[in-house]
Structures are given as structure tokens and as C-alpha cells.
C-alpha positions as CSV (number, residue, x, y, z in Angstrom):
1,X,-7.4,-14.0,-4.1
2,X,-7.4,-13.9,-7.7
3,X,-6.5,-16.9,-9.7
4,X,-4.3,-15.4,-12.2
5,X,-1.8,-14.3,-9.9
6,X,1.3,-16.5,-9.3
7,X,2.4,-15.6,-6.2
8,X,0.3,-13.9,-3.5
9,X,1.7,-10.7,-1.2
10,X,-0.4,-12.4,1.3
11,X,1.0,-15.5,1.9
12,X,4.7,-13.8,1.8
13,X,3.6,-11.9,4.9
14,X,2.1,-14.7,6.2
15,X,5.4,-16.8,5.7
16,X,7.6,-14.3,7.1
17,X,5.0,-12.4,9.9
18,X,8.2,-10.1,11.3
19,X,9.2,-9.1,8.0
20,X,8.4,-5.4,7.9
21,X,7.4,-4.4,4.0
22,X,8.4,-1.2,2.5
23,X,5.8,0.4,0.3
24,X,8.7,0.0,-2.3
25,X,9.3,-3.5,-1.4
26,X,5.3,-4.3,-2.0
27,X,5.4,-2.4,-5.0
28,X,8.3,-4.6,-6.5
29,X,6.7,-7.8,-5.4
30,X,3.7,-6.6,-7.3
31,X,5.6,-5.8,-10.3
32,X,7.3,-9.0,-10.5
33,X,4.9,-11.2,-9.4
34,X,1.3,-10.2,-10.5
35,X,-0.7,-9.8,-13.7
36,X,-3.1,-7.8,-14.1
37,X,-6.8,-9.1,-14.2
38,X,-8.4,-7.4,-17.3
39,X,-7.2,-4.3,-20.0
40,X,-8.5,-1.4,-17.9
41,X,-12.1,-0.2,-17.8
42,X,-12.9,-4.4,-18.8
43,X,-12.8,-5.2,-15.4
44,X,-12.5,-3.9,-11.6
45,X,-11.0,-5.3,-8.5
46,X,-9.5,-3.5,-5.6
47,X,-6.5,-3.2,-4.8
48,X,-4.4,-1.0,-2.4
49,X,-1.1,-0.6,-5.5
50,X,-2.7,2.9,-5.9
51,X,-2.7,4.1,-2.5
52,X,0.8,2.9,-1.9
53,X,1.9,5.0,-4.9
54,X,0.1,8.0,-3.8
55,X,1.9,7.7,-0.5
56,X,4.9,7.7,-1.8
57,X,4.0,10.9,-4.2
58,X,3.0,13.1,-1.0
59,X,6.0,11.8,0.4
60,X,8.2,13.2,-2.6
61,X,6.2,16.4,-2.9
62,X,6.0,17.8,0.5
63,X,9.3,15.5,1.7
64,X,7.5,14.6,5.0
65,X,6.8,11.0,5.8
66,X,3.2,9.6,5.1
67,X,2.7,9.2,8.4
68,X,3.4,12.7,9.3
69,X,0.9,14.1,6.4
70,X,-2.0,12.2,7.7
71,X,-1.1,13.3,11.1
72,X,-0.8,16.9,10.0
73,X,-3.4,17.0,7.2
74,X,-6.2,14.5,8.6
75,X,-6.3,13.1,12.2
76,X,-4.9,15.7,13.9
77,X,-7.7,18.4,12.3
78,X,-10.0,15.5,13.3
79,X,-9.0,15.0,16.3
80,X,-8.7,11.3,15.9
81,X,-6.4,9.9,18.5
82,X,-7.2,6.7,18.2
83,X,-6.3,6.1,14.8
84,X,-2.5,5.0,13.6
85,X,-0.6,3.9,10.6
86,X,-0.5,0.6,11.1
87,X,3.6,-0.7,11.8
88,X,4.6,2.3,11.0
């Protein structure tokens, strides 16, 4: 958790646990409801903003879901059939 943030993503998934969250929908909350912790290159933390916005960029470029890119592109090759997109 970082202590500048107002409102944490976390504990609006943990308030409403059936609530399914859009990549959009997290990237709003984000937007409206967390600063960021330094000017970049002062300061690093993860955080998984990026990855939901390069979803969404494969998404718009080859208009297949995510899910179907990283069945395509990675775990199929890979044959990993044990590994899922996560309530999606």
C-alpha cells in the first residue's frame, strides 16, 4: 500500500468481491483516485497500470481479445494448459 494514495483498488475489490472490473474500469479508478508516488525516474514502485494498457493496445491492434492473444501467441506455443486469465 502506498500512503499517498486516497483510495485503494484493493479494498474496492475487497468491498464488493463479485464485482467484475474492466481493465477500463481499473484504469478510471486509477485516474481518479491515485497520485503518483514520485516525478518519474525519482522513484520506482510496481504497479500493474502498464500492463493493463498494453492489453488493451493488442487488443486494439490485432482486434482479438487479450485472452485470445496470449492463448494464440504464448500458452498455446508453450503448451501451457494449466495456465488462465484469471476471471476472464
Amino acid at each position: 500500500s502506498i500512503d499517498n494514495n486516497e483510495k485503494s483498488l484493493l479494498n474496492e475489490i475487497q468491498k464488493q468481491p463479485d464485482k467484475f472490473w474492466t481493465p477500463k474500469e481499473i484504469l478510471e479508478f486509477t485516474k481518479n483516485n491515485q497520485k503518483p508516488i514520485a516525478k518519474p525516474k525519482e522513484k520506482f514502485h510496481y504497479s500493474d497500470t502498464g500492463y493493463i494498457l498494453l492489453g488493451l493496445i493488442i487488443e486494439k491492434i490485432t482486434n482479438k481479445s487479450f485472452e485470445k492473444n496470449l492463448e494464440e501467441k504464448i500458452l498455446s506455443p508453450l503448451d501451457m494448459k494449466n495456465s488462465y486469465v484469471y476471471l476472464r
